[in-house]
C-alpha positions as CSV (number, residue, x, y, z in Angstrom):
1,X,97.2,-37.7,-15.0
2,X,99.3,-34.8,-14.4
3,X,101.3,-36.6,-11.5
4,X,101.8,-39.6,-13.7
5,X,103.9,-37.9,-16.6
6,X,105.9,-35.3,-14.1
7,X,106.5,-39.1,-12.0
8,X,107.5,-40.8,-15.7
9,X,109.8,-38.3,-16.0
10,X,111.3,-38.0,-13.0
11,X,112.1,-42.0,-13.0
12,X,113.7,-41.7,-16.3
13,X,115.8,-38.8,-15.6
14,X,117.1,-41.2,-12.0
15,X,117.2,-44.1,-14.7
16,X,120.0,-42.4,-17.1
17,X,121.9,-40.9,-14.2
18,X,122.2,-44.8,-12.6
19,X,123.3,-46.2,-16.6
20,X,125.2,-43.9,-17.7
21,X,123.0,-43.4,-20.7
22,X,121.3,-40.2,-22.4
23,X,121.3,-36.7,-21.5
24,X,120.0,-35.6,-18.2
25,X,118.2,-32.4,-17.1
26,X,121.7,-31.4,-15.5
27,X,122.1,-27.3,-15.9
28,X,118.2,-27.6,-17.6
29,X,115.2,-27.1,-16.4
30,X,112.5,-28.9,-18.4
31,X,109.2,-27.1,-18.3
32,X,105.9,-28.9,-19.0
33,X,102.1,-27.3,-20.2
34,X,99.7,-30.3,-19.6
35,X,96.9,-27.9,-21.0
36,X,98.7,-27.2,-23.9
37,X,100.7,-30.7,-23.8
38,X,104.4,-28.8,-24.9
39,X,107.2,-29.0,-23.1
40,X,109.8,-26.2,-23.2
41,X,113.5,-25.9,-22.1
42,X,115.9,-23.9,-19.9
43,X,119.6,-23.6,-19.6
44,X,120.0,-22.7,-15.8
45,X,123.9,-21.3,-15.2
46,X,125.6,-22.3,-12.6
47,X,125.8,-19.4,-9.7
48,X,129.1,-18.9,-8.9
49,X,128.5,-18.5,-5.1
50,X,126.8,-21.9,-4.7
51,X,128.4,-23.8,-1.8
52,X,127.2,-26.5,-4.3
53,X,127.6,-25.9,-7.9
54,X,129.9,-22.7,-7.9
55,X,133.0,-22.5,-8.8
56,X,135.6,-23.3,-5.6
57,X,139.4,-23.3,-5.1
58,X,139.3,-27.2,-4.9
59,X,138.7,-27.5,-1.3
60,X,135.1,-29.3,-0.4
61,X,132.8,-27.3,1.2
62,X,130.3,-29.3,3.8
63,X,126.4,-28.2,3.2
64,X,123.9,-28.8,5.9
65,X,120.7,-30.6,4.3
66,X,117.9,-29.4,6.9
């Protein structure tokens, strides 16, 4: 069961990135108890070092994906 609702979730979060629509999990991390069926959220700031999500000088910055 536990696979099923992380796997629901997942799809939906790809769903309202695709449309356009809603709020996605971007900056959040969404936290789920399936013992205690609650869900619980966290702001996650951006690192400013990230090659990814830092802060840059405008230039792009080429990540290898190994």
């Amino acid at each position: 069961m536990l696979p099923g609702v992380i796997g629901l979730l997942q799809a939906v979060e790809v769903i309202k990135i695709i449309l356009g629509k809603g709020r996605p999990l971007v900056g959040r991390l969404l936290l789920y108890d399936a013992l205690g069926t609650t869900f619980r959220e966290l702001k996650i700031p951006r690192d400013p070092s990230c090659a990814l999500c830092g802060v840059h000088d405008g230039a792009q910055t080429s990540v290898a994906r190994g």
